[in-house]
LOVEX-321802 format. One record per residue: residue number from 1; y, z, x of N, C-alpha, C in turn. Coordinates in Angstrom, 1 decimal. Layout:
N
NODE  nunu     nc2     nc3     nc1    cac2    cac3    cac1     cc2     cc3     cc1
NODE   NUM       Y       Z       X       Y       Z       X       Y       Z       X
...
% end
This chain:
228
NODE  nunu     nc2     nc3     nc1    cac2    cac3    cac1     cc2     cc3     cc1
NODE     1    13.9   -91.1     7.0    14.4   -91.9     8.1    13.9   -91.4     9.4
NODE     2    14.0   -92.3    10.6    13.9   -91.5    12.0    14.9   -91.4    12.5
NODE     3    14.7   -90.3    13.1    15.9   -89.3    14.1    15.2   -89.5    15.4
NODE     4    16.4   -89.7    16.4    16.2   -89.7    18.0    16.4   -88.5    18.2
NODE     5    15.4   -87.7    19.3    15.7   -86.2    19.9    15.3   -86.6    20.8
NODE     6    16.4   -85.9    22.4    15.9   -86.1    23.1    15.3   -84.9    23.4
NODE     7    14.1   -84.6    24.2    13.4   -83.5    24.7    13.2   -83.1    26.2
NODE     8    13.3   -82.0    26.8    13.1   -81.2    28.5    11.1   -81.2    28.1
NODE     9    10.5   -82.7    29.2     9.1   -81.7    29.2     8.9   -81.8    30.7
NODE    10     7.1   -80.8    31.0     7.4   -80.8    32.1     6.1   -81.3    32.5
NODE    11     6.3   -81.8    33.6     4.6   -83.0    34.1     4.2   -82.3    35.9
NODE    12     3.5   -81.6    36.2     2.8   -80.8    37.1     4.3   -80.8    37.7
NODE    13     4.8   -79.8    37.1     5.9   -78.8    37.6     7.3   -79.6    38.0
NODE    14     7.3   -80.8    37.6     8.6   -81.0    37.4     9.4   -82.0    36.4
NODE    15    10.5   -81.7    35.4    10.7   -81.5    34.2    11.6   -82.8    34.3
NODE    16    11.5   -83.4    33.1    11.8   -85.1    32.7    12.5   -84.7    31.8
NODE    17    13.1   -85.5    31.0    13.8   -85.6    30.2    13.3   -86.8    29.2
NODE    18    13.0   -86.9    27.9    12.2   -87.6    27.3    12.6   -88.1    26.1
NODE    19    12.7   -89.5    25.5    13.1   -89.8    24.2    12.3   -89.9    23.4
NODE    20    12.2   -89.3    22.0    10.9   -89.1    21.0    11.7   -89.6    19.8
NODE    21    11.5   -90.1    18.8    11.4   -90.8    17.4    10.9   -89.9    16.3
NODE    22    11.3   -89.0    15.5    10.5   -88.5    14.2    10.7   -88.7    13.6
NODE    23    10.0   -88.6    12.3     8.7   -88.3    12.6     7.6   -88.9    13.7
NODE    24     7.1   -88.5    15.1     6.0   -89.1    15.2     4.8   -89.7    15.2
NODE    25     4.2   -88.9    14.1     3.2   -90.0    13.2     3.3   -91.2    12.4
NODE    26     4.3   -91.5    12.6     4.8   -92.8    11.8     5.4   -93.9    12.5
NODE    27     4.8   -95.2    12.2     4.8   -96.2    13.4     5.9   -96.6    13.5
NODE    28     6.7   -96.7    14.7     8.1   -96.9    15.0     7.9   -98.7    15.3
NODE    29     8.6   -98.7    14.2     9.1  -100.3    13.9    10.4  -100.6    14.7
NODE    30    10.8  -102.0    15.7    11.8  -102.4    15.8    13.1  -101.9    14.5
NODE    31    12.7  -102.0    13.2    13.7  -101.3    12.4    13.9  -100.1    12.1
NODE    32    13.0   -99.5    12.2    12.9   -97.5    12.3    13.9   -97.5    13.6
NODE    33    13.6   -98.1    14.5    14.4   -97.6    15.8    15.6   -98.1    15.7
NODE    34    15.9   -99.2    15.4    17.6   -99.2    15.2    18.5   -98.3    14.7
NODE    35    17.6   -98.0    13.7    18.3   -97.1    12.6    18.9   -95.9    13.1
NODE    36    17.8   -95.4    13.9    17.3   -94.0    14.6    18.8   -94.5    15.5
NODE    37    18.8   -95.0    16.1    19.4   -95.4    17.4    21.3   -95.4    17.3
NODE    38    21.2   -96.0    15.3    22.8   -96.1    15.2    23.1   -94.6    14.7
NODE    39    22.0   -93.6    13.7    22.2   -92.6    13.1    22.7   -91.7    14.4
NODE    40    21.9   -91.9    15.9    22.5   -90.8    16.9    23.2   -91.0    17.5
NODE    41    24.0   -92.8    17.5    25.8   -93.0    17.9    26.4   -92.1    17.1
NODE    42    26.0   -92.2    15.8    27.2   -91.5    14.4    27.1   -89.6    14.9
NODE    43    26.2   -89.2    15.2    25.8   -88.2    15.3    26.5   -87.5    16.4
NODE    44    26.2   -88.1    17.4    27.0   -88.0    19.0    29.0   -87.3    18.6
NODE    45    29.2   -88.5    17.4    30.8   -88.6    17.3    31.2   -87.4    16.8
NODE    46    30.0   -87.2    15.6    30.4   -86.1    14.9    30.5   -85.0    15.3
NODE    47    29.6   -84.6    16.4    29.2   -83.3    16.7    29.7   -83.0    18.0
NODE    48    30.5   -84.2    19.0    31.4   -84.1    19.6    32.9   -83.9    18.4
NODE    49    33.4   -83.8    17.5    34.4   -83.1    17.0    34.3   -81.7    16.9
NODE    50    33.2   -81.3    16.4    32.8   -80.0    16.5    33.4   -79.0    18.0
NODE    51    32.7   -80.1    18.4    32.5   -79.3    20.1    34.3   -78.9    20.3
NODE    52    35.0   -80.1    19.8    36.2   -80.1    20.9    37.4   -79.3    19.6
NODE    53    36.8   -78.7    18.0    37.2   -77.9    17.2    37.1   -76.2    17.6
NODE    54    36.2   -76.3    18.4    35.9   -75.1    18.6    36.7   -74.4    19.5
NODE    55    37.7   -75.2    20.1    38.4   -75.0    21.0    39.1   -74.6    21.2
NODE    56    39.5   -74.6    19.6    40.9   -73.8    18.6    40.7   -72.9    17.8
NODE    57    38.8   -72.4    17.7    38.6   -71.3    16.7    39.1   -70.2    17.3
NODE    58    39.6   -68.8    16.6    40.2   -68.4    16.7    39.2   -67.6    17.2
NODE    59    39.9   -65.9    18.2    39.1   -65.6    19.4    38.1   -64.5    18.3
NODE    60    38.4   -64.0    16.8    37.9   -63.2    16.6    36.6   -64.1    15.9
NODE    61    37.0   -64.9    15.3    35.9   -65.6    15.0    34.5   -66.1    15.9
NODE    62    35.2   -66.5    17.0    34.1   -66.4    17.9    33.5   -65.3    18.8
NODE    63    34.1   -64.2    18.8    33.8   -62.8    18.9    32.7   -62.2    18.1
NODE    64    32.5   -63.0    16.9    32.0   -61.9    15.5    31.0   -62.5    15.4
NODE    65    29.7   -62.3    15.7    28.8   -63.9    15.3    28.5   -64.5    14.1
NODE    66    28.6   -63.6    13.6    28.5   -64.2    11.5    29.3   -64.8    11.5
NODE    67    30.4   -64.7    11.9    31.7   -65.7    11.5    31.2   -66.9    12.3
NODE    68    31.0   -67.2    13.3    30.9   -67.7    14.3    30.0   -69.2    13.6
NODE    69    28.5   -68.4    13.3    27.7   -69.3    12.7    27.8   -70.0    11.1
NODE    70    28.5   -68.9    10.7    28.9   -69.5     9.2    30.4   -70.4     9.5
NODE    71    30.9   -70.2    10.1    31.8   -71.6    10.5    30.9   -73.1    10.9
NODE    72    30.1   -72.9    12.3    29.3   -73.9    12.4    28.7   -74.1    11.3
NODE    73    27.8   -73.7    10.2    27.0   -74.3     9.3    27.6   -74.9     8.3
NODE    74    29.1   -74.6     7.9    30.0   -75.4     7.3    30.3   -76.7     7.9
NODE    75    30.2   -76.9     9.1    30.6   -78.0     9.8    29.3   -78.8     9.8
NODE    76    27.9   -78.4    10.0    27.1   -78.9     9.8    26.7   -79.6     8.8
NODE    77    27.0   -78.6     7.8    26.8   -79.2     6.4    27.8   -80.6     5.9
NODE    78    29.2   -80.9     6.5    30.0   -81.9     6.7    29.2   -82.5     7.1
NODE    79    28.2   -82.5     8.0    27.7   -83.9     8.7    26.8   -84.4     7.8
NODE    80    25.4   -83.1     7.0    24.9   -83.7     6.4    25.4   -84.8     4.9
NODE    81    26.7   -84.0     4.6    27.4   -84.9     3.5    28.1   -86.4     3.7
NODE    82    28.5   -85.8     4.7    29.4   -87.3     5.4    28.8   -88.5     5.5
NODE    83    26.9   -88.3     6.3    26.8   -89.4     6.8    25.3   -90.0     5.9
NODE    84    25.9   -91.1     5.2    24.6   -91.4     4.1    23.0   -91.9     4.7
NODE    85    23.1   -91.7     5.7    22.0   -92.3     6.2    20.9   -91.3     6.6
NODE    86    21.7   -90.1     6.4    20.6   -89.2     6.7    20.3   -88.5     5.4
NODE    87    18.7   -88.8     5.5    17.7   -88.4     4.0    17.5   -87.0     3.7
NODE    88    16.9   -86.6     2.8    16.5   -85.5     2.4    15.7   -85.2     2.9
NODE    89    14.6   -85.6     3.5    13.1   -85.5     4.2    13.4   -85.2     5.3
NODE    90    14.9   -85.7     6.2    15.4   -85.1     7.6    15.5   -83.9     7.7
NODE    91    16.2   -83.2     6.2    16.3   -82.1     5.6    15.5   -80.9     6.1
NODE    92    14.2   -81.5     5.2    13.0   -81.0     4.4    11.9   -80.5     5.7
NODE    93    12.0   -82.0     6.5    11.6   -81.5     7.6    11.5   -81.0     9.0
NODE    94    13.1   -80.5     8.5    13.5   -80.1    10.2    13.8   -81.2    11.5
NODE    95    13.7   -82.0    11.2    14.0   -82.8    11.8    15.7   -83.2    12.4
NODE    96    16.4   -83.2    11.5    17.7   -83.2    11.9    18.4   -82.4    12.8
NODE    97    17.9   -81.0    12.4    18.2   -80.2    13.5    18.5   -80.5    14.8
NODE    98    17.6   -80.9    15.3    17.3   -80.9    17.1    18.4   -82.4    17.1
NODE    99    18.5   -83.4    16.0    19.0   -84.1    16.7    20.6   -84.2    16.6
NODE   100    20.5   -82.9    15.6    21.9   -82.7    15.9    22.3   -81.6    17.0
NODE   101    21.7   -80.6    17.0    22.3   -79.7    18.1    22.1   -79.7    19.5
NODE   102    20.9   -81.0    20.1    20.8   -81.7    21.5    22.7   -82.1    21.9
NODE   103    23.4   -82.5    21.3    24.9   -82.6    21.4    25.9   -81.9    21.1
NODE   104    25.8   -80.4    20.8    26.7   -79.3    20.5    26.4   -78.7    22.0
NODE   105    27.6   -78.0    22.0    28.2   -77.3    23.6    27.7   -76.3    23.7
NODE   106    27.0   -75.6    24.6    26.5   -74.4    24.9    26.9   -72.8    24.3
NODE   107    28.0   -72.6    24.1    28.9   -72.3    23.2    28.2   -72.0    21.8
NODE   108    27.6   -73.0    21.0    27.4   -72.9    19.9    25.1   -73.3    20.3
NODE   109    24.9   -72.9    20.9    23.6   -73.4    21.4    22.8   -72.0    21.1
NODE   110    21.4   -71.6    21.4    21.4   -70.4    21.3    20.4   -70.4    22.6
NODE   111    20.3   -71.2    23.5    19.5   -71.1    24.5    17.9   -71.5    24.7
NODE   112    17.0   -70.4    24.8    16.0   -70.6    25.2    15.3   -70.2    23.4
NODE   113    15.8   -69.6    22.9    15.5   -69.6    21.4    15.6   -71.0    20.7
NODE   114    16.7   -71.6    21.0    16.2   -73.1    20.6    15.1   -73.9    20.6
NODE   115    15.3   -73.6    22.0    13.7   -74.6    22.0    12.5   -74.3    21.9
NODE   116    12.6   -72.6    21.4    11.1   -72.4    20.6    11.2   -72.5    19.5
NODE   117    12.3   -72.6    18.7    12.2   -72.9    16.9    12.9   -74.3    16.5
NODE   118    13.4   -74.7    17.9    13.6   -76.5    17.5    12.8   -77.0    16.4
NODE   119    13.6   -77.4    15.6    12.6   -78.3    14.3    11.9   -78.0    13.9
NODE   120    11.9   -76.2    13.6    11.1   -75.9    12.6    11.9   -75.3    11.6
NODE   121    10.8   -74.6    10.9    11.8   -73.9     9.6    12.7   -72.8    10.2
NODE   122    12.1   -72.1    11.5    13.3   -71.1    11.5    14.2   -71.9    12.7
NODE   123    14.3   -73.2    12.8    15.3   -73.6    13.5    16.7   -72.9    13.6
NODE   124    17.6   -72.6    14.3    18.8   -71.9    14.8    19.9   -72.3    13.6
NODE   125    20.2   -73.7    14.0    20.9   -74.7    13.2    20.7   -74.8    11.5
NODE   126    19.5   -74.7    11.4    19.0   -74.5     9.9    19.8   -73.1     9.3
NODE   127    19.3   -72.2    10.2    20.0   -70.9     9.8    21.6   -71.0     9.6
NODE   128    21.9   -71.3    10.2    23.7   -71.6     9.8    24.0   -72.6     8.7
NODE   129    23.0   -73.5     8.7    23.6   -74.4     7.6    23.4   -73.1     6.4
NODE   130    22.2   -72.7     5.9    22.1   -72.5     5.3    22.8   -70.8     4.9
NODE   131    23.5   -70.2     5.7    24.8   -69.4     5.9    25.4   -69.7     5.0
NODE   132    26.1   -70.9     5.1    27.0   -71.3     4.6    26.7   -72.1     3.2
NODE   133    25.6   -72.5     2.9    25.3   -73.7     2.0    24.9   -72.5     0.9
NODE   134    24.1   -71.5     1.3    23.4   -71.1     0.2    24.2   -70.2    -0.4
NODE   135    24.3   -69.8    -1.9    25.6   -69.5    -2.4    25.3   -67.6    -2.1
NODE   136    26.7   -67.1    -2.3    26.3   -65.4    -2.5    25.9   -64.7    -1.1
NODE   137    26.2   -65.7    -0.1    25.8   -64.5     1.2    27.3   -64.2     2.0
NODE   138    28.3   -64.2     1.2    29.8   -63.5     1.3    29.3   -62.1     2.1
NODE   139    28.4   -61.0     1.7    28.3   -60.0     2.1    26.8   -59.4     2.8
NODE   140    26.7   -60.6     3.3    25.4   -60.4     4.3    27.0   -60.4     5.8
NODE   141    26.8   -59.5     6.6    27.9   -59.2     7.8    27.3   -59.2     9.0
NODE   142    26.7   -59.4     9.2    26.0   -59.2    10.3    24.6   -60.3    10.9
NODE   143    24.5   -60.9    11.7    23.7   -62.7    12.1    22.0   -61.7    12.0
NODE   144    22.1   -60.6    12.7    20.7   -59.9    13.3    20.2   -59.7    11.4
NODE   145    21.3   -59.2    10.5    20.7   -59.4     8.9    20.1   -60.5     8.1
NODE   146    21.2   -61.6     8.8    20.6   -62.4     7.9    19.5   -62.9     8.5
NODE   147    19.7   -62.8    10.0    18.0   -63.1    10.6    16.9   -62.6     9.7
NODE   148    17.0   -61.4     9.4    16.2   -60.7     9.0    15.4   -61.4     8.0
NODE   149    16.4   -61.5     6.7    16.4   -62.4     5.4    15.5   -63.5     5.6
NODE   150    16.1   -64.5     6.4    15.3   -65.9     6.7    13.8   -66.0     7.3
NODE   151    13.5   -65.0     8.5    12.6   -64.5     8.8    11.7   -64.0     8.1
NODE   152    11.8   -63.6     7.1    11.2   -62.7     5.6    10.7   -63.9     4.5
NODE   153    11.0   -64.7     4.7    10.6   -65.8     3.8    11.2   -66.7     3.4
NODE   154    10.7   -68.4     3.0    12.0   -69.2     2.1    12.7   -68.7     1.4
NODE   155    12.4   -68.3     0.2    12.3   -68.0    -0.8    13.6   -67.1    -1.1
NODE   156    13.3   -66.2    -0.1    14.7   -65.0    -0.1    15.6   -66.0     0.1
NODE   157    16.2   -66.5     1.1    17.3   -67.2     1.2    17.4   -68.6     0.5
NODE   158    16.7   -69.4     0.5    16.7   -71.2    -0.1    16.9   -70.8    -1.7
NODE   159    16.2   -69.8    -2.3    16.1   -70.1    -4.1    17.5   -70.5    -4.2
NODE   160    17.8   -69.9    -3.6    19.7   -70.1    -4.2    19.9   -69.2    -5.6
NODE   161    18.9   -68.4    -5.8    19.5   -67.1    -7.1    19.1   -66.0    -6.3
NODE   162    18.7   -65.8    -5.9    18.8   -64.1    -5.6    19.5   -63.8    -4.5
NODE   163    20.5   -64.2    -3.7    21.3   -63.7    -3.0    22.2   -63.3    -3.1
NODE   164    22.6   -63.9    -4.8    24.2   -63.8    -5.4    23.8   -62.4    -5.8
NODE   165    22.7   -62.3    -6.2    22.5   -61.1    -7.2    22.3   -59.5    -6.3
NODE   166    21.5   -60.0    -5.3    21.7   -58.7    -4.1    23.3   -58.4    -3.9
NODE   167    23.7   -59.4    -3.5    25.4   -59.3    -3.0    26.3   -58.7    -3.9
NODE   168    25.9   -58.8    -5.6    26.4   -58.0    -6.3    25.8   -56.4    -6.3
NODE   169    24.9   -56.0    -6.1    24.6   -54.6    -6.2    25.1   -54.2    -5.0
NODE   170    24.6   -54.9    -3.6    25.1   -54.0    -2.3    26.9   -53.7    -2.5
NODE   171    27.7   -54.7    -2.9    29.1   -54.4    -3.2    29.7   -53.4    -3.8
NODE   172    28.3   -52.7    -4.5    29.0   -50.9    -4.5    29.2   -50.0    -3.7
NODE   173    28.2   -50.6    -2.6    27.9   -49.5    -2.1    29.2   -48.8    -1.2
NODE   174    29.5   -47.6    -1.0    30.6   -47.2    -0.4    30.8   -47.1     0.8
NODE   175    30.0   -47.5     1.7    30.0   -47.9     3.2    29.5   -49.1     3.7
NODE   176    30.3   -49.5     4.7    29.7   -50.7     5.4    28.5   -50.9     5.6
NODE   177    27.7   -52.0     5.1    26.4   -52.2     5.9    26.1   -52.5     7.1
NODE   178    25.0   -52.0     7.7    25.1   -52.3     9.2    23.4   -53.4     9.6
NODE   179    23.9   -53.3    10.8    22.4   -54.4    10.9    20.9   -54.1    10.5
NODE   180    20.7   -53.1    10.5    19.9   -52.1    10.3    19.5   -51.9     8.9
NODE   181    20.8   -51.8     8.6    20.6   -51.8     6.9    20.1   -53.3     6.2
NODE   182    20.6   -54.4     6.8    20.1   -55.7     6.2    18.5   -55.6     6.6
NODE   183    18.0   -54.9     7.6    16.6   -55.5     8.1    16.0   -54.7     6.3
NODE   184    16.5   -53.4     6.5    15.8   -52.5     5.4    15.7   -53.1     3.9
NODE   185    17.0   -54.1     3.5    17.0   -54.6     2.2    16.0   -55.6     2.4
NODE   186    16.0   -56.9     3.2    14.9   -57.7     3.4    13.7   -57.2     3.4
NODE   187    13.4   -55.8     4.2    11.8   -55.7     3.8    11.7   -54.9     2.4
NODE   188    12.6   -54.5     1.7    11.9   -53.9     0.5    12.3   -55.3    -0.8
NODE   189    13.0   -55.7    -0.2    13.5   -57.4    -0.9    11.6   -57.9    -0.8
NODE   190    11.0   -58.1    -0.3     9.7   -58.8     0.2     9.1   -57.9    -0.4
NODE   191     9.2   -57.1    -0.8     8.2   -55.6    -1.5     8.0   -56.0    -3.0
NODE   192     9.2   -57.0    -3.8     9.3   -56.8    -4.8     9.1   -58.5    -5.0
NODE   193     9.6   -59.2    -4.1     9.5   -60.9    -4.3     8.3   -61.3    -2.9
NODE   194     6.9   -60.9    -2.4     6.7   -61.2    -1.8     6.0   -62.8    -1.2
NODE   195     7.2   -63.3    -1.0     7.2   -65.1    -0.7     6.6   -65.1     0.6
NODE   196     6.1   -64.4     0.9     4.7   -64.3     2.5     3.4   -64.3     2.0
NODE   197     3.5   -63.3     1.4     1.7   -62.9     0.8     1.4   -64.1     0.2
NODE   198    -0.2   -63.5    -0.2    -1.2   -64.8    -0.4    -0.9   -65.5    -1.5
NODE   199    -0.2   -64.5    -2.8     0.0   -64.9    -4.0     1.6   -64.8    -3.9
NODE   200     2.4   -65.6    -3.3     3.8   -65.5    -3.4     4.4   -65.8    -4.9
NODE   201     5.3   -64.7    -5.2     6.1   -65.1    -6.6     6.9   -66.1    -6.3
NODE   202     6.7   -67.4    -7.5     8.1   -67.9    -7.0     8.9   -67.8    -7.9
NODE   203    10.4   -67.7    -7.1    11.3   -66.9    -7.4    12.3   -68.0    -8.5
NODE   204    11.9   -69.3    -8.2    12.3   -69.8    -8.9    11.8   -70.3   -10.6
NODE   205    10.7   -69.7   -10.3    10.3   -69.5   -11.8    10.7   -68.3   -13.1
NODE   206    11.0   -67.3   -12.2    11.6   -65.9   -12.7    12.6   -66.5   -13.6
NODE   207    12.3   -65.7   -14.8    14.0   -65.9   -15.7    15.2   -64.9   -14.6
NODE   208    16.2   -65.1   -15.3    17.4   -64.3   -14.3    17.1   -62.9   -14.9
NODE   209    16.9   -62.3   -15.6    16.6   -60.6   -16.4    16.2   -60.4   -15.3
NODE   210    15.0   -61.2   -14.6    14.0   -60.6   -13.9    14.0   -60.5   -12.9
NODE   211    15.1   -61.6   -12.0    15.6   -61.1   -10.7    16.6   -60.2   -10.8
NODE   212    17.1   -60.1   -11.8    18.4   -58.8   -11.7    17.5   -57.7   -11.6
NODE   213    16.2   -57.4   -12.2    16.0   -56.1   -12.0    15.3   -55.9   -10.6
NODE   214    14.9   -57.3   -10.2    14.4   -57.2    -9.0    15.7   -56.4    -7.7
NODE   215    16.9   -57.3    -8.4    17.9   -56.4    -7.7    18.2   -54.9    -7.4
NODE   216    18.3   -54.9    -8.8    18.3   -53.4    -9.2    17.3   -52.4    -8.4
NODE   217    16.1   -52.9    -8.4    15.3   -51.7    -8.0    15.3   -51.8    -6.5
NODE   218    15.5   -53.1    -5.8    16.1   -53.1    -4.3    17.1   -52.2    -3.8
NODE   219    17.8   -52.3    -4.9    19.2   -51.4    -4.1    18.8   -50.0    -4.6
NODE   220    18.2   -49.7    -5.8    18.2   -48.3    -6.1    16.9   -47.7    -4.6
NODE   221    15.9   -48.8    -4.6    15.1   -47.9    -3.2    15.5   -47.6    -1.8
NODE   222    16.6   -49.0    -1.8    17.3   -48.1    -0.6    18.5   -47.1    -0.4
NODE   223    19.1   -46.8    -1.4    19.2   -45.5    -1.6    18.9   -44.4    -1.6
NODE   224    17.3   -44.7    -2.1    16.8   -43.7    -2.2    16.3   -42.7    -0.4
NODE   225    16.1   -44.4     0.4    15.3   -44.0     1.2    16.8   -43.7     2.3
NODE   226    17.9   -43.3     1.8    19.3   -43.2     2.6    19.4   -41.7     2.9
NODE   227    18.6   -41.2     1.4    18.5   -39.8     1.0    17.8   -39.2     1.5
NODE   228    16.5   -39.3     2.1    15.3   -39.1     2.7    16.0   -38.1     4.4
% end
């Protein structure tokens, strides 16, 4: 489907405000644009509830930013369920994003970081949905972690099997994780599943044996390197 986003650009130094259709390579038909047009009435409504929910989140939740964002990406993910009109390919292609969080309150905005990962894969908004959507990240604690994670590859976070399975080993451990600590599991997590490099494993091909021990030897090296 097309999504309406509106965009800030700027024309010999001073900045307009601009309506764009996406995908843009695809010819915007009198019917593409209606569609576009009623999906970002419905959108407007939805994400003004949000806005005016937040108003009652409670002060530690919005204090904490993991809580913070994994609240929003549950709410996000309501919108994707709720409203049938938005496809999978809005999904797939980042697209929704921007045209949902051009209408969320500053509050839940992330600034100038937005509008350098608007509508891409490491969009802001994406990251929260998928907080919340992707199963087993109960004990990722920290937003600067799970940055980490997402930043490290699809793969780590979208498979939707190996998060549960980390979340089970780090749960022994006898101290809090700190932010620091998530960057360190993400990079030796990429040591052993590397979904960047040229030949990326996919992870979704692995039987489960195989990411458990992928687990296993994740959490055994960063122990190791605790000892160091």
């Amino acid at each position: 489907m097309t999504v309406k986003v509106r965009r800030k650009i700027e024309v010999m130094g001073t900045e307009f405000e601009a309506t764009v259709y996406l995908p843009e390579d695809i010819l915007l038909t009198k019917d593409r644009r209606e569609q576009a047009d009623k999906l970002d009435n419905i959108l407007q409504v939805e994400v003004e509830k949000i806005n005016k929910e937040y108003d009652s989140l409670g002060a530690e939740t919005k204090k904490k930013e993991i809580d913070k964002w994994r609240w929003l990406g549950k709410k996000l993910n309501d919108i994707l369920i709720s409203i049938p009109s938005i496809e999978q390919t809005d999904i797939d292609n980042h697209y929704i994003w921007p045209a949902i969080g051009q209408y969320l309150r500053k509050e839940l905005s992330r600034g100038l970081d937005d509008k350098k990962r608007s509508g891409t894969k490491n969009d802001h908004y994406r990251k929260c949905w998928a907080l919340h959507a992707t199963p087993g990240t109960d004990w990722i604690t920290s937003w600067v972690g799970w940055d980490a994670f997402t930043d490290r590859g699809e793969q780590l976070v979208y498979s939707q099997r190996l998060m549960p399975l980390l979340g089970k080993k780090f749960s022994n451990l006898k101290r809090k994780l700190q932010p620091d600590d998530f960057k360190e599991i993400a990079k030796l997590t990429v040591k052993y599943v590397p979904s960047q490099a040229k030949a990326p494993v996919d992870i979704d091909s692995m039987p489960e044996t195989k990411l458990g021990e992928v687990a296993e030897a994740v959490y055994h090296d960063f122990l190791k390197r605790q000892e160091i």
